[in-house]
C-alpha positions in Angstrom: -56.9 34.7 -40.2 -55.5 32.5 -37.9 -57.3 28.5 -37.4 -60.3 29.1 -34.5 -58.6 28.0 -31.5 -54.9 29.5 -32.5 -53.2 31.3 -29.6 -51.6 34.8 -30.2 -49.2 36.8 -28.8 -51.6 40.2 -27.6 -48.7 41.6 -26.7 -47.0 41.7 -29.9 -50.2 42.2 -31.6 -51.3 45.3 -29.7 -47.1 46.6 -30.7 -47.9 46.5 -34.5 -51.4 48.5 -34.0 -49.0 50.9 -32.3 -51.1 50.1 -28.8 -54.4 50.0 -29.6 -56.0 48.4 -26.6 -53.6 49.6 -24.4 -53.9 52.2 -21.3 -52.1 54.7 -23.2 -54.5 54.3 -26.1 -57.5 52.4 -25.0 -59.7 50.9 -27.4 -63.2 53.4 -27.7 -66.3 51.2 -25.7 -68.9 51.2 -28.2 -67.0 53.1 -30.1 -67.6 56.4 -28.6 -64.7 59.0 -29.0 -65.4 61.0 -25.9 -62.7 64.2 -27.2 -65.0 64.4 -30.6 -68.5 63.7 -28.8 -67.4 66.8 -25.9 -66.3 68.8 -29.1 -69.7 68.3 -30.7 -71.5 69.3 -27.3 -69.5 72.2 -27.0 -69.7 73.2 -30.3 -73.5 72.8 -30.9 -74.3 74.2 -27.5 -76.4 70.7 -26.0 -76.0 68.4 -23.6 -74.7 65.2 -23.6 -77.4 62.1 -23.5 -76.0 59.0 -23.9 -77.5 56.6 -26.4 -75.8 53.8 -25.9 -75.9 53.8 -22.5 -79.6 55.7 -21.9 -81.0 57.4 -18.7 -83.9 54.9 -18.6 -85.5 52.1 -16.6 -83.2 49.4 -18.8 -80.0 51.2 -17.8 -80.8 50.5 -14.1 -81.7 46.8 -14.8 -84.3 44.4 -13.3 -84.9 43.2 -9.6 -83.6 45.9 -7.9 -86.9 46.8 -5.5 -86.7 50.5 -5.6 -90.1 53.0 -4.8 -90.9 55.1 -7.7 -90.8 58.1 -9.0 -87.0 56.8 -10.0 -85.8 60.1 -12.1 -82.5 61.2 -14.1 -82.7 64.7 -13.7 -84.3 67.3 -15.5 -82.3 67.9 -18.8 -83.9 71.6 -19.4 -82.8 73.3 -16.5 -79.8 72.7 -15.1 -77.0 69.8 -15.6 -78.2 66.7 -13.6 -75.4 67.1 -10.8 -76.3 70.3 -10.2 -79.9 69.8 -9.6 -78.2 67.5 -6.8 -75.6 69.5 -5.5 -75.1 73.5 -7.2 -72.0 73.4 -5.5 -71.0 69.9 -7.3 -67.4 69.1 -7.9 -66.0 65.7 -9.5 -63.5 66.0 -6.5 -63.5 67.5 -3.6 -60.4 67.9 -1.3 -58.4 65.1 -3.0 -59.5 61.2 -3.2 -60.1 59.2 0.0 -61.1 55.4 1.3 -63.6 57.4 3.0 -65.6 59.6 0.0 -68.0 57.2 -0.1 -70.7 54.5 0.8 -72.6 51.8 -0.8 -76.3 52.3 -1.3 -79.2 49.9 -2.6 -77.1 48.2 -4.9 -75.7 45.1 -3.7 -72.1 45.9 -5.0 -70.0 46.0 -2.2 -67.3 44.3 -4.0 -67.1 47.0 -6.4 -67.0 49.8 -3.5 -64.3 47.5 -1.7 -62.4 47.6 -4.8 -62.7 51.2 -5.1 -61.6 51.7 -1.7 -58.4 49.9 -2.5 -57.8 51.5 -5.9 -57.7 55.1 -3.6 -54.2 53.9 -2.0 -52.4 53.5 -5.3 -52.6 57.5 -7.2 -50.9 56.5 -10.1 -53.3 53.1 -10.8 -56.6 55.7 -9.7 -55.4 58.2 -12.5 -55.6 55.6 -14.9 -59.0 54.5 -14.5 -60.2 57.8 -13.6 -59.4 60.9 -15.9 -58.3 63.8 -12.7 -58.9 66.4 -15.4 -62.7 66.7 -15.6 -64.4 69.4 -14.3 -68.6 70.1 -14.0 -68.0 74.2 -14.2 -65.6 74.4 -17.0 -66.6 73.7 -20.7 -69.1 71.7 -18.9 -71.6 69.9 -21.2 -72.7 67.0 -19.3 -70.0 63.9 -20.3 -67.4 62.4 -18.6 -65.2 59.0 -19.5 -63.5 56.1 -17.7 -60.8 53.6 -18.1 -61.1 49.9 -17.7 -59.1 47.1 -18.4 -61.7 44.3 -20.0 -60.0 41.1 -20.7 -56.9 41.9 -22.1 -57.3 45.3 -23.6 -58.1 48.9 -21.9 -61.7 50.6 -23.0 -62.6 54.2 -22.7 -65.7 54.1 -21.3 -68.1 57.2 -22.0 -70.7 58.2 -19.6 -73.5 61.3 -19.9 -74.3 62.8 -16.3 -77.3 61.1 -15.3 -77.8 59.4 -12.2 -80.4 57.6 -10.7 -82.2 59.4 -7.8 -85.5 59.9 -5.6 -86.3 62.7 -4.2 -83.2 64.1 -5.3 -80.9 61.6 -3.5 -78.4 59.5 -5.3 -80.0 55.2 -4.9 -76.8 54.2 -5.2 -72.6 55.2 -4.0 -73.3 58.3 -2.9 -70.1 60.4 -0.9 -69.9 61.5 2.1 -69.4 65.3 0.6 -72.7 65.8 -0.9 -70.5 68.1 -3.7 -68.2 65.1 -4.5 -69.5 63.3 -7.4 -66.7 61.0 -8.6 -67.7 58.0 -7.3 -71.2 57.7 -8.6 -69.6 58.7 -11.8 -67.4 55.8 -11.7 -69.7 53.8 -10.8 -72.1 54.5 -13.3 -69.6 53.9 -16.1 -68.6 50.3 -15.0 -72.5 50.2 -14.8 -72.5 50.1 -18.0 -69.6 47.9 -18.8 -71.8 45.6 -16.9 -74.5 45.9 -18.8 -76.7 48.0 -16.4 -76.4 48.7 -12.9 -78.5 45.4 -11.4 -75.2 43.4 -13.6 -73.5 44.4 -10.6 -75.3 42.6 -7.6 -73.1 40.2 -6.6 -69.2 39.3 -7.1 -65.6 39.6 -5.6 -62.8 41.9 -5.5 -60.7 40.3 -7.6 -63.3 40.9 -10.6 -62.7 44.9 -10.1 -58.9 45.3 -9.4 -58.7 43.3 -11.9 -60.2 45.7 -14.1 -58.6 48.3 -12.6 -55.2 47.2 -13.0 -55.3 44.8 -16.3 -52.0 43.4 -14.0 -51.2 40.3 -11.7 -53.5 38.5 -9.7 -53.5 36.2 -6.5 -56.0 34.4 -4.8 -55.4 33.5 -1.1 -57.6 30.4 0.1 -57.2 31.7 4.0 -58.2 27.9 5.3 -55.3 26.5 3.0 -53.0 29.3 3.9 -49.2 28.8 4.0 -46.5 30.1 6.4 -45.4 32.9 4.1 -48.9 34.7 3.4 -48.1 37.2 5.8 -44.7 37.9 4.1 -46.9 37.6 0.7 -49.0 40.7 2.4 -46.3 42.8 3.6 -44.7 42.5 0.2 -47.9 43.1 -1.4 -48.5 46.1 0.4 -44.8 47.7 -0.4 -46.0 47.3 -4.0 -48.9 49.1 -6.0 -51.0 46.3 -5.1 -55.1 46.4 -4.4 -56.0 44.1 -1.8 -59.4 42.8 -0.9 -60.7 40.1 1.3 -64.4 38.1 1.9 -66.4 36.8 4.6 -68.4 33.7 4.4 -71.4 33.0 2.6 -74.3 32.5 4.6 -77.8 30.7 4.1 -79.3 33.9 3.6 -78.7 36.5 0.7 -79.5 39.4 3.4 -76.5 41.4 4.6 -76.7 39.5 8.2 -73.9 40.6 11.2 -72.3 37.9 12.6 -71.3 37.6 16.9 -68.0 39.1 15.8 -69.4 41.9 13.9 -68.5 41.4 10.1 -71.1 41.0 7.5 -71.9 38.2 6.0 -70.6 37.2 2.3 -69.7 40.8 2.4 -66.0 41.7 0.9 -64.0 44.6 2.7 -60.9 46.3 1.9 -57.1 45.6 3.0 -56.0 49.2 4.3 -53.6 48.5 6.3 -50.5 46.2 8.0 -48.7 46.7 11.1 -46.4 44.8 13.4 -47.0 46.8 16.8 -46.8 46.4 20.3 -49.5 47.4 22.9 -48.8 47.5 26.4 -45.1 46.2 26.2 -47.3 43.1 24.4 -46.1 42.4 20.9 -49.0 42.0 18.8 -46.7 40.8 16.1 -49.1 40.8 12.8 -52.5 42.6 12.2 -54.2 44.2 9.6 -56.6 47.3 8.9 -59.6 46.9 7.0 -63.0 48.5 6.1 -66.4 47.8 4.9 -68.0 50.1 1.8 -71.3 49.7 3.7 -70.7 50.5 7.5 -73.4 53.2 7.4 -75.5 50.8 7.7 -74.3 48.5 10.4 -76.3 48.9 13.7 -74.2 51.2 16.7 -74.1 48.1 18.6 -72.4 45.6 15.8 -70.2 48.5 14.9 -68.7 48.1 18.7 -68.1 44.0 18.3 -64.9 45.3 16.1 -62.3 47.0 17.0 -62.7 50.2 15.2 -60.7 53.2 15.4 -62.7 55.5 14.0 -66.6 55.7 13.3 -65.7 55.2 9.1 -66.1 51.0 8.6 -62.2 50.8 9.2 -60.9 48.3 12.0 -58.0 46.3 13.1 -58.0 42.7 13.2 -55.0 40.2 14.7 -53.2 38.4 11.6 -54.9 35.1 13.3 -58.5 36.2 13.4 -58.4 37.5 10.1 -57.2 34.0 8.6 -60.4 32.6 10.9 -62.8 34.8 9.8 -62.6 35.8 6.1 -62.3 33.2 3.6 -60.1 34.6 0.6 -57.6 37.0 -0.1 -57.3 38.8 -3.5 -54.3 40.7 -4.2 -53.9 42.6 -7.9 -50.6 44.7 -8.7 -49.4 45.9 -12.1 -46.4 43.5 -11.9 -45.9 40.6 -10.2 -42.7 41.8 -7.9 -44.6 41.2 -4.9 -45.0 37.0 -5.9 -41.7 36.4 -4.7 -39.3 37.6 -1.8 -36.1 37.9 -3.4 -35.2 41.9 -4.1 -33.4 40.3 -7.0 -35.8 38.2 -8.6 -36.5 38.7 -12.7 -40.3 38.5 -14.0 -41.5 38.1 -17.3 -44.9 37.9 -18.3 -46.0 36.4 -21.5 -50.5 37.2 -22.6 -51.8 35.0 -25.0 -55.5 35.1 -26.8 -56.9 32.2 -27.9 -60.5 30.1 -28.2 -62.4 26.9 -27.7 -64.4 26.2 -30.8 -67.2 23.0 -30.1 -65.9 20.0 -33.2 -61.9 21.7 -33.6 -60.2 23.0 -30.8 -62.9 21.8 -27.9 -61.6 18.9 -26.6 -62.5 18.9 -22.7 -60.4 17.7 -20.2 -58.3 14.4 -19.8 -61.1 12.5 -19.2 -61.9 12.9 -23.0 -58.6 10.8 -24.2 -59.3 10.9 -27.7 -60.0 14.7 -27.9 -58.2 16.2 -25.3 -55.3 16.8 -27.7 -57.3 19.3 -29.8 -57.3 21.7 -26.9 -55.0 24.8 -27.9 -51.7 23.7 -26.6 -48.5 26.0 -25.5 -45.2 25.1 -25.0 -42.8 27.2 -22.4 -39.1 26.4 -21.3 -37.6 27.1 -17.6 -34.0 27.5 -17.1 -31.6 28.3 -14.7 -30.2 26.2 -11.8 -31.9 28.3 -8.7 -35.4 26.4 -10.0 -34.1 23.0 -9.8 -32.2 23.5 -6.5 -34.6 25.8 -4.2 -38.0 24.1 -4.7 -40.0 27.5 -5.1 -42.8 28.2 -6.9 -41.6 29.9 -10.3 -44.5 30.2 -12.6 -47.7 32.0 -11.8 -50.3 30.6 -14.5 -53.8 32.5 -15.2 -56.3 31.3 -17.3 -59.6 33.5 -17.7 -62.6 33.1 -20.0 -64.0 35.5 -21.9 -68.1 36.3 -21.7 -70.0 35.9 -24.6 -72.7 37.8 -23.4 -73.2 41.6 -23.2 -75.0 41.8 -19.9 -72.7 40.5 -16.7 -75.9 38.5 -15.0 -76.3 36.5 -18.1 -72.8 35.2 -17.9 -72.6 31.5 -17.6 -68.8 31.1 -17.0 -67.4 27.2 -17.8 -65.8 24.7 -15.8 -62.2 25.8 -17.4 -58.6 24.6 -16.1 -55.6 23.7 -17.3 -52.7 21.0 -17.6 -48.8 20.8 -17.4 -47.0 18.1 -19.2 -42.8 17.7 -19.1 -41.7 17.4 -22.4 -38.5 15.1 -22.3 -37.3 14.1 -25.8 -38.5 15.2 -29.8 -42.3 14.8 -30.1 -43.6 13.7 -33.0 -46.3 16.5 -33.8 -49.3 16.6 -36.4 -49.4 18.9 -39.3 -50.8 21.9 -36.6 -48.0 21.9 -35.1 -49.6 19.8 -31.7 -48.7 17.0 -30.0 -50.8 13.7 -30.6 -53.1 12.3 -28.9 -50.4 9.2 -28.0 -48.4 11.8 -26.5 -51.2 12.0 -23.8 -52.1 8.7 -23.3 -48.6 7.8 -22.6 -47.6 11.1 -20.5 -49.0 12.6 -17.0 -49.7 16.2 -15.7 -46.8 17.5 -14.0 -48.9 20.5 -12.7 -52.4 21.1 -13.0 -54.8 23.4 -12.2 -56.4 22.3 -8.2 -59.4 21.8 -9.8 -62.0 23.1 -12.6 -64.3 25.7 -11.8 -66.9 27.5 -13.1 -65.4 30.8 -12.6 -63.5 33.8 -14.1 -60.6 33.0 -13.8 -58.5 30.1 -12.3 -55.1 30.9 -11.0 -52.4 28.1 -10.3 -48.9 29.3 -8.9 -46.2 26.2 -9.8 -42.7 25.0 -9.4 -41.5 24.1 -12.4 -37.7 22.4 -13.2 -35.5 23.3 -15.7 -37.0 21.9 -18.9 -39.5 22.0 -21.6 -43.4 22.1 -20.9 -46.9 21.8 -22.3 -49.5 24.1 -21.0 -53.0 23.0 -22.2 -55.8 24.9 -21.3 -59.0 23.4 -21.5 -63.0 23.3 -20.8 -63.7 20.4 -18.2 -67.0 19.2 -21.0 -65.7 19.3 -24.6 -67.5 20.7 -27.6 -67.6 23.6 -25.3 -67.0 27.0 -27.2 -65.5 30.0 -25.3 -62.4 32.4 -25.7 -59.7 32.9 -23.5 -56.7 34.8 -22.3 -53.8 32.4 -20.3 -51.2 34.6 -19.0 -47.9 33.4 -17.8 -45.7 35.0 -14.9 -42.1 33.6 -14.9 -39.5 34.1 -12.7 -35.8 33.8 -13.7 -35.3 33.3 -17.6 -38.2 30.9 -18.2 -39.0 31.7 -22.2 -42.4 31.3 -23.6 
C-alpha cells in the first residue's frame, strides 16, 4: 500500500482494473448486482424489497413535517406504481424539463439539476438506464448511475415510494403515469443517505454527479467581460447549467418584488441574442424553477414568462443582478476556453490528509505545511507566456466521511502554487522541504479556504515547473481528496 497521504493516478488505476469505477462499468453501491438481484426475482417469482435501502420511516429521514398515515404501497396486491397509476410507465412520451415538480422536499437543487440533465440525451442515458420497463419482466427493481467522487456507482432501488392518500410527497410528474423521476429521485435518495439528506444544496453538487466531468463556478458579482461568451460556449457543449438566488433571513421559500424565490436555484434552458421591436435585446437567457406550481398567479406575472411551466426570460443584465452564482458542469472542459483549436488534458488524482503525517494545514503552519501531499505539474508552450490567459483549471474536492449527506462536516480546504525555478533538494519522500517554503511564495492560490465541496481556482500559469499543494486550512485535519487538473496546450502532469 501506498504511505497515507500518497497521491494516485485514478485514472491509470481504474485502466489496470480494466474500468472498474467507470461509467461503462460502474462500481456496484452497496454491492448490489441489480442483473443477478432482477434474475433472482424473476426466477423465484417475488418482489423486490430493498434491504439496504428499506421502505421505512429511516429511509425518509428526520425533520421533514409530513401528516401520517405515510405508506409504501401494499406489497401483496399489486406492484407499488401501479397501486398509484395502473396505467404507469417509467416514461411517458419521451423525457422533458417539464415531467416534473418539486414536492415537500426541499430539494430544488436537485430538481434544477434534473431539469438540466433533460437537455443533454446522451449524459441522461448514462445516469438513467432507458431500458426499464414496469409491464415487462416486471418484479419491482430498477437501477441508477451516479458519479460519486471519482468513480461511477450503480445504484439499486426497489419500487417503493413515499405517499398519502396515494399521492407521491415528493417529485411527482406532471403525467400521473410517468414515474421516472421519483425513481430517480429516490435512488440518489439513497446515495444521500435518506431522502431529508437532501434538503438543502446547489446545482453544482448534482451535475456533478451526473456528469463525473468539468466544473465552473461563476461568482455573478465578480463576473468578467467574457461570461457571456463563457455561456454561449457552454451551451454549444453538453454542458448542465444552473444558477441561484440569494439567501435570505428566512429558510421559507419567500418571492421577492421581481418574482424569484429566494435561495432557490433554477435551471439555464436557454440563450438568445434577439431583437424585439427593431430593439436589439443583445443577450438574455431562459430559465425555470422545479417548484413554480407553487408560486402564487400573481408572482408568476412579476416574470416574464412564456408559458405557464416555471420557464422565463431574463436580460443578460438582470440575471447578473439577481442571481448570485453560476454553475456550469460538461463532460470535457472545451467550453473553458474560446479557441476552436485549443488542446485539454485532464489529469485525477486520489489522495488523503492523515492528522500527525500528511496533515499539515495551510501556510500559516510553516513548520508543517510541507507535509501536505505535494504535486508537481510542468506548462509549456509559448502561447502561455505571451497571451496572458488562464490555462489551468484546478479542482480540489473532499471526500465525506460520513454515510448520511446532513452529517457531512466539509473542511476549510484550498490549495497553493509554487514556481519551481532551479533543482530542489527534496527529503527521502520524494517532497520538497520545509526551507523550500519558507524561502518561496504562492504564485497562485486558491481565493480563499472554504468549508465546502469543492473549491475551484481557474489560473494562468507560465511556461515552467510548479508545485500544487493541497491542503486543510487547520492541520492535524484528516480527510481524503480528489484534485483534478484541466490543462490547456501541452502542460504535463
Amino acid at each position: 500500500m501506498p504511505p497515507p497521504g500518497a497521491c494516485l493516478n485514478i485514472m491509470e488505476a481504474r485502466h489496470k482494473q480494466k474500468g472498474y469505477g467507470s461509467i461503462s462499468n460502474p462500481e456496484k453501491f452497496f454491492n448490489q448486482d441489480f442483473k443477478n438481484l432482477k434474475q433472482y426475482c424473476l426466477t423465484k417469482g417475488v418482489r423486490y424489497i430493498d434491504d439496504m435501502f428499506p421502505p421505512d420511516a429511516k429511509s425518509v429521514g428526520q425533520g421533514i413535517l409530513i401528516p401520517k398515515p405515510l405508506k409504501f404501497g401494499n406489497d401483496q396486491i399489486l406492484p407499488v406504481l401501479q397501486q398509484i397509476a395502473p396505467d404507469a410507465e417509467f416514461v411517458v412520451d419521451g423525457v422533458s424539463r417539464f415531467d416534473f415538480g418539486q414536492g415537500v422536499l426541499g430539494n430544488c437543487w436537485f430538481l434544477a439539476s434534473i431539469g438540466a440533465l433533460t437537455f443533454q440525451n446522451h449524459i441522461f442515458n448514462q445516469v438513467v438506464p432507458l431500458d426499464q420497463k414496469i409491464k415487462e419482466n416486471y418484479c419491482g427493481i430498477f437501477h441508477f448511475r451516479f458519479w460519486r467522487f471519482g468513480r461511477w456507482v450503480d445504484v439499486v432501488i426497489d419500487d417503493k415510494l413515499p405517499t398519502i392518500n396515494g399521492r407521491l410527497i415528493f417529485v411527482h410528474s406532471t403525467d400521473p403515469n410517468e414515474f421516472w423521476p421519483a425513481l430517480l429521485e429516490k435512488a440518489y435518495a439513497k446515495v444521500c443517505g435518506s431522502y431529508t439528506d437532501m434538503t438543502s444544496g446547489t446545482p453544482s453538487e448534482a451535475m456533478m454527479d451526473f456528469t463525473g466531468g468539468v466544473h465552473m463556478c461563476v461568482q455573478l458579482s465578480d463576473a468578467s467581460s467574457d461570461v457571456w461568451g463563457l455561456i454561449c460556449r457552454a451551451g454549444k457543449s453538453n454542458t448542465l447549467m444552473g444558477c441561484g438566488t440569494p439567501q435570505g433571513e428566512t429558510s421559507t421559500n419567500t418571492v421577492l418584488p421581481n418574482g424569484l424565490v429566494q435561495g432557490h436555484a433554477y435551471t439555464v434552458t436557454g440563450i438568445k441574442i434577439t431583437n424585439i421591436m427593431c430593439h436589439l435585446l443583445p443577450k438574455i437567457l431562459s430559465l425555470r424553477s422545479p417548484m413554480w406550481n407553487t408560486v402564487s398567479s400573481q408572482d408568476r406575472q412579476k416574470c416574464l414568462s412564456v408559458a405557464d411551466d416555471g420557464e422565463f426570460w431574463m436580460a443578460f443584465e438582470d440575471f447578473c443582478k439577481f442571481y448570485t452564482d453560476l454553475d456550469i458542469c460538461g463532460l470535457k472542459p472545451d467550453f473553458i476556453d474560446g479557441k476552436s483549436s485549443a488542446q485539454w488534458k485532464t489529469s485525477v488524482y486520489e489522495g488523503r490528509w492523515v492528522a500527525g503525517t500528511t496533515a499539515g494545514g495551510c501556510i500559516n503552519n510553516r513548520d508543517t505545511f510541507w507535509t501536505n501531499p505535494q504535486y508537481r505539474i510542468k506548462v509549456v508552450g509559448e502561447n502561455s507566456e505571451t497571451n496572458g490567459e488562464k490555462n489551468i483549471l484546478v479542482s480540489l474536492m473532499q471526500k465525506p466521511d460520513k454515510r448520511n449527506r446532513r452529517l457531512v462536516q466539509n473542511l476549510h480546504i484550498g490549495f497553493s502554487v509554487y514556481l519551481v525555478i532551479s533543482p530542489q533538494k527534496r527529503d527521502k519522500s520524494g517532497k520538497f522541504p520545509a526551507m523550500f517554503f519558507n524561502t518561496h511564495l504562492p504564485v497562485a492560490r486558491s481565493d480563499k479556504y472554504m468549508n465546502a465541496r469543492e473549491v475551484i481556482e481557474f489560473l494562468m500559469l507560465k511556461p515552467g515547473e510548479y508545485l500544487i499543494v493541497p491542503s486543510t486550512f487547520k492541520p492535524n485535519e484528516t480527510a481524503s481528496f480528489i484534485l483534478t487538473i484541466h490543462s490547456r496546450e501541452e502542460t504535463c502532469c
